[in-house]
C-alpha positions as CSV (number, residue, x, y, z in Angstrom):
1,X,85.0,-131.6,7.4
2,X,86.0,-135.2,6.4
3,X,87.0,-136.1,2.6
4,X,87.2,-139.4,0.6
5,X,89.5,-140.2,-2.1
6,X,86.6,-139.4,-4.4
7,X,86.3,-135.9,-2.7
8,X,89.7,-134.6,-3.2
9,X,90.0,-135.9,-6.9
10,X,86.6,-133.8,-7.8
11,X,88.4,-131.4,-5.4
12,X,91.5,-131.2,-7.4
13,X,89.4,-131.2,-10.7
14,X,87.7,-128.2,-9.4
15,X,91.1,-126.4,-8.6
16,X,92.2,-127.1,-12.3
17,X,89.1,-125.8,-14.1
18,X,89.6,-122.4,-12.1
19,X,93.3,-122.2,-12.7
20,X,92.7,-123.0,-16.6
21,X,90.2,-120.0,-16.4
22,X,92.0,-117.4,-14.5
23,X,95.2,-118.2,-15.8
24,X,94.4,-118.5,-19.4
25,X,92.5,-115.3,-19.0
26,X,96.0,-113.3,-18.3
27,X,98.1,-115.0,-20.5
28,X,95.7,-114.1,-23.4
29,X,95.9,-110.4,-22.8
30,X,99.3,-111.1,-23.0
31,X,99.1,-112.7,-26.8
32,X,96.8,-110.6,-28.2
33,X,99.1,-107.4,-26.5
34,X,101.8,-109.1,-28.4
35,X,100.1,-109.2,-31.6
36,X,99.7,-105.6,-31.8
37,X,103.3,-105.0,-30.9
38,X,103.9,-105.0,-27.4
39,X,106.2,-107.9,-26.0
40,X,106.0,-106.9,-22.6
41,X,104.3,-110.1,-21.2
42,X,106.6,-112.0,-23.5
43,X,109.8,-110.9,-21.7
44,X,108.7,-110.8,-18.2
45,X,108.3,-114.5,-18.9
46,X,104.3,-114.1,-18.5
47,X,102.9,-116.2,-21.7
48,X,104.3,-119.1,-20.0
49,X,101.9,-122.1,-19.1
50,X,103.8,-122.4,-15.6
51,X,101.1,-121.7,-13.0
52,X,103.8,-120.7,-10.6
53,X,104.3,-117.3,-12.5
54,X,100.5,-116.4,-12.6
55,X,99.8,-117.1,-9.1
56,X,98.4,-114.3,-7.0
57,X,98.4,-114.5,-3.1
58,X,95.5,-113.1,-2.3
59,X,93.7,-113.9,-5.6
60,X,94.5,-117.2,-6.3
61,X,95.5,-119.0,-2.8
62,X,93.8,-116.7,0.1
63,X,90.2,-115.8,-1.3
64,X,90.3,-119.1,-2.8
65,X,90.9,-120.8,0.2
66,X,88.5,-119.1,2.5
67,X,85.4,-120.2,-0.1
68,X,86.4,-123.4,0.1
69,X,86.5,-123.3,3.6
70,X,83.2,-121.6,4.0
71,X,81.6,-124.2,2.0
72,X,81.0,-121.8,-1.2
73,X,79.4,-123.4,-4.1
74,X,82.4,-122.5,-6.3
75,X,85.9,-120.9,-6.1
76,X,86.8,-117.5,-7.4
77,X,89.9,-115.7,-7.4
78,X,91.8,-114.0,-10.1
79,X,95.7,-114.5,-11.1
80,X,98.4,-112.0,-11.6
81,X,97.7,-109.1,-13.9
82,X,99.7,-110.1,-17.3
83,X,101.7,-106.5,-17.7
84,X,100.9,-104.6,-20.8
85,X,102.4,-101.3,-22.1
86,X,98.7,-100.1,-23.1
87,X,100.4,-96.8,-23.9
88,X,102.6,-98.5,-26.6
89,X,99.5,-100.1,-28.6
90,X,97.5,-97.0,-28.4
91,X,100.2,-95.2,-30.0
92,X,100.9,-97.6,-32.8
93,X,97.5,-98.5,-33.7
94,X,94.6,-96.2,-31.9
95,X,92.1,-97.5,-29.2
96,X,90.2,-100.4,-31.3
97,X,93.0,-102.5,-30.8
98,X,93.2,-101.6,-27.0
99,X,89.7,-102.8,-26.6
100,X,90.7,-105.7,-28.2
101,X,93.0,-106.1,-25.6
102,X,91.1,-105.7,-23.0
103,X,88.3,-108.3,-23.7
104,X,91.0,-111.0,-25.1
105,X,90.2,-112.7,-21.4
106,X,86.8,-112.5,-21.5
107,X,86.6,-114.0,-25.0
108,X,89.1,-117.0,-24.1
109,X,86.6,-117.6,-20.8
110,X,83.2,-117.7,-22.6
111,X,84.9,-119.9,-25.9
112,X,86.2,-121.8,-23.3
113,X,82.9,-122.2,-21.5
114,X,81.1,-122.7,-25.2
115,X,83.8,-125.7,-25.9
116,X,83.1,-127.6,-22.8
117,X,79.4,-127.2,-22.9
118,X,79.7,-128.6,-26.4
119,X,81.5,-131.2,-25.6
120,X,79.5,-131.9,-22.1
121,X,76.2,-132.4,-24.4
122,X,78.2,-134.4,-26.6
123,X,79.3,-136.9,-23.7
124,X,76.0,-136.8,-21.7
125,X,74.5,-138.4,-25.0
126,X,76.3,-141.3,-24.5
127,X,75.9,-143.9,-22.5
128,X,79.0,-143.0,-19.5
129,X,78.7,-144.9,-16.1
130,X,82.4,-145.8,-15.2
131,X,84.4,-143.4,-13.1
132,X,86.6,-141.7,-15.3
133,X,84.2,-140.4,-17.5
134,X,82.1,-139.3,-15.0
135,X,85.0,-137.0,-13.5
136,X,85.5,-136.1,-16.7
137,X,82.0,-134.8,-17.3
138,X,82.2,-133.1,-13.5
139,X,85.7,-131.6,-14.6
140,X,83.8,-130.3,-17.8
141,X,80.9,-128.5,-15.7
142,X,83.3,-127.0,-13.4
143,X,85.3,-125.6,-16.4
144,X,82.0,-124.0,-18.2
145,X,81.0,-123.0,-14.3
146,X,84.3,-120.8,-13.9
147,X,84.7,-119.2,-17.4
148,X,81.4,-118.3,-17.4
149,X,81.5,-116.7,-13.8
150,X,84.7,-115.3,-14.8
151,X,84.1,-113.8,-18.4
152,X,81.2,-112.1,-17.4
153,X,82.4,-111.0,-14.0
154,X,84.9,-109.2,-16.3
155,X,82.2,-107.7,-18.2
156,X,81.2,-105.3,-15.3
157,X,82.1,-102.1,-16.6
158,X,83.6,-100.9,-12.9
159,X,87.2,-100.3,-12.5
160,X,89.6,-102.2,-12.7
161,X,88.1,-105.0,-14.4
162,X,88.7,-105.4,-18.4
163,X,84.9,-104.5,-19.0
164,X,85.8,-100.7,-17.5
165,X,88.8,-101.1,-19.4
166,X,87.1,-101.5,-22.7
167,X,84.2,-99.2,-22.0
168,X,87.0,-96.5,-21.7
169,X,89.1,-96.7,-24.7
170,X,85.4,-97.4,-26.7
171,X,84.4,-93.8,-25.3
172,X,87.5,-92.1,-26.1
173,X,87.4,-93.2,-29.6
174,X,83.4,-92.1,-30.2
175,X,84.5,-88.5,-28.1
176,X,81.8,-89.7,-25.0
177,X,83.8,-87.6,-22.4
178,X,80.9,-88.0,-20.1
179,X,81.5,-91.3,-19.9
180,X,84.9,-91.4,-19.6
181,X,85.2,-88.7,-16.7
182,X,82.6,-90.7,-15.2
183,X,85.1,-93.8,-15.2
184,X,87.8,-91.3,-13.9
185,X,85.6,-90.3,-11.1
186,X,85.3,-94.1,-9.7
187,X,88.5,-95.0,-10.6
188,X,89.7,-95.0,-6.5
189,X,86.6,-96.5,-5.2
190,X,85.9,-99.6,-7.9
191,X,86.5,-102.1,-5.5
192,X,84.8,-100.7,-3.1
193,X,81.7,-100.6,-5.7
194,X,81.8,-104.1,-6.9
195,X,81.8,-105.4,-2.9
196,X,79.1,-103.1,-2.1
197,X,77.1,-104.7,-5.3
198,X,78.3,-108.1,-4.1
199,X,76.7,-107.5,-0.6
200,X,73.0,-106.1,-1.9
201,X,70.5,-107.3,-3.4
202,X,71.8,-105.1,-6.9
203,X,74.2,-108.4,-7.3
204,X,71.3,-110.3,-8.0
205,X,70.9,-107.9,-11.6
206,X,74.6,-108.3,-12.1
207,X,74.5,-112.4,-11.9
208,X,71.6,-112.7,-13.9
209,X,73.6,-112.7,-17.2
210,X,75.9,-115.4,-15.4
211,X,72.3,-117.5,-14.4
212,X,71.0,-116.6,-18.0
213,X,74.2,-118.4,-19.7
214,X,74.9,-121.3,-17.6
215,X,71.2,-122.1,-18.2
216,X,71.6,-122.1,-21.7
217,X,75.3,-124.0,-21.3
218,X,74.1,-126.5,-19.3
219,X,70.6,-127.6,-20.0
């Protein structure tokens, strides 16, 4: 696999575009945790910009690395959980602001992926042929690429990802307990469900969300 200097700079753009969207995805748990009164994230030195203190091995340099090598048509990875004293915030102010919590990444990947795409259409109305501003544009559809991968991946309602997350705290507050023991059943094996969906054909139903919106992002 040989590279050229223009290679490894759309190389390295693509490595920023998924660090701003799985870092920014923690550290906004972490704010809006810290809005409602838990500083957790704030102490543990978490809301900081450094990506050094978000990195996960596994998440952000192994699986990462193994796409790349593979030839996959995008990165994904996640970064360190942001800590949050969910306990605390439902105590002080009841499950609303707990699903609030929980879908604060989401929200920052898919505004994200809404303020590139409007400013992606905004540049590809112009007339852009040097360099620069065509890695900017590339940089710009990687960035819409990975929030929107990301924020919906989140969605999923399997645990652990925030979508569970919010489906839970949702059903405790309307009384569903059928849902909720239903999350308490797959608790243990939600990794193992969202690689088995990966692997069939049932991912196909899962992405088409993620098709649907980068359609409508990006044409």
């Amino acid at each position: 696999m040989s590279f050229s200097s223009i290679d490894v700079i759309k190389l390295s753009c693509s490595v920023l575009a998924f660090l701003i969207a799985i870092i920014g995805h923690e550290i906004m748990h972490g704010y809006v945790a810290k809005y409602y009164g838990d500083d957790t994230a704030s102490l543990e030195g978490r809301l900081s910009l450094n990506p050094i203190k978000h990195i996960d091995i596994i998440g952000s340099i192994i699986l990462p690395l193994m796409l790349f090598v593979a030839q996959a048509p995008f990165l994904f990875g996640w970064a360190k959980p942001v800590p949050v004293a969910m306990d605390r915030i439902l105590r002080n102010h009841g499950y609303m602001p707990a699903v609030y919590v929980s879908l604060a990444g989401i929200f920052y990947n898919l505004a994200l992926a809404l303020v590139a795409s409007v400013i992606l259409r905004e540049c590809g109305s112009l007339d852009i042929d040097d360099f620069f501003s065509s890695l900017c544009i590339f940089f710009l559809y990687q960035l819409v690429i990975y929030n929107v991968v990301l924020g919906i991946f989140n969605l999923w309602p399997i645990p652990p990802l925030d979508g569970s997350q919010a489906l839970l705290f949702l059903s405790l507050k309307f009384g569903f307990e059928n849902i909720v023991n239903f999350l308490a059943k797959i608790q243990n094996i939600g990794i193992l469900l969202i690689f088995l969906i990966l692997a069939t054909p049932l991912s196909k139903i899962f992405f088409y969300p993620i098709n649907f919106l980068l359609k409508f992002l990006l044409f």
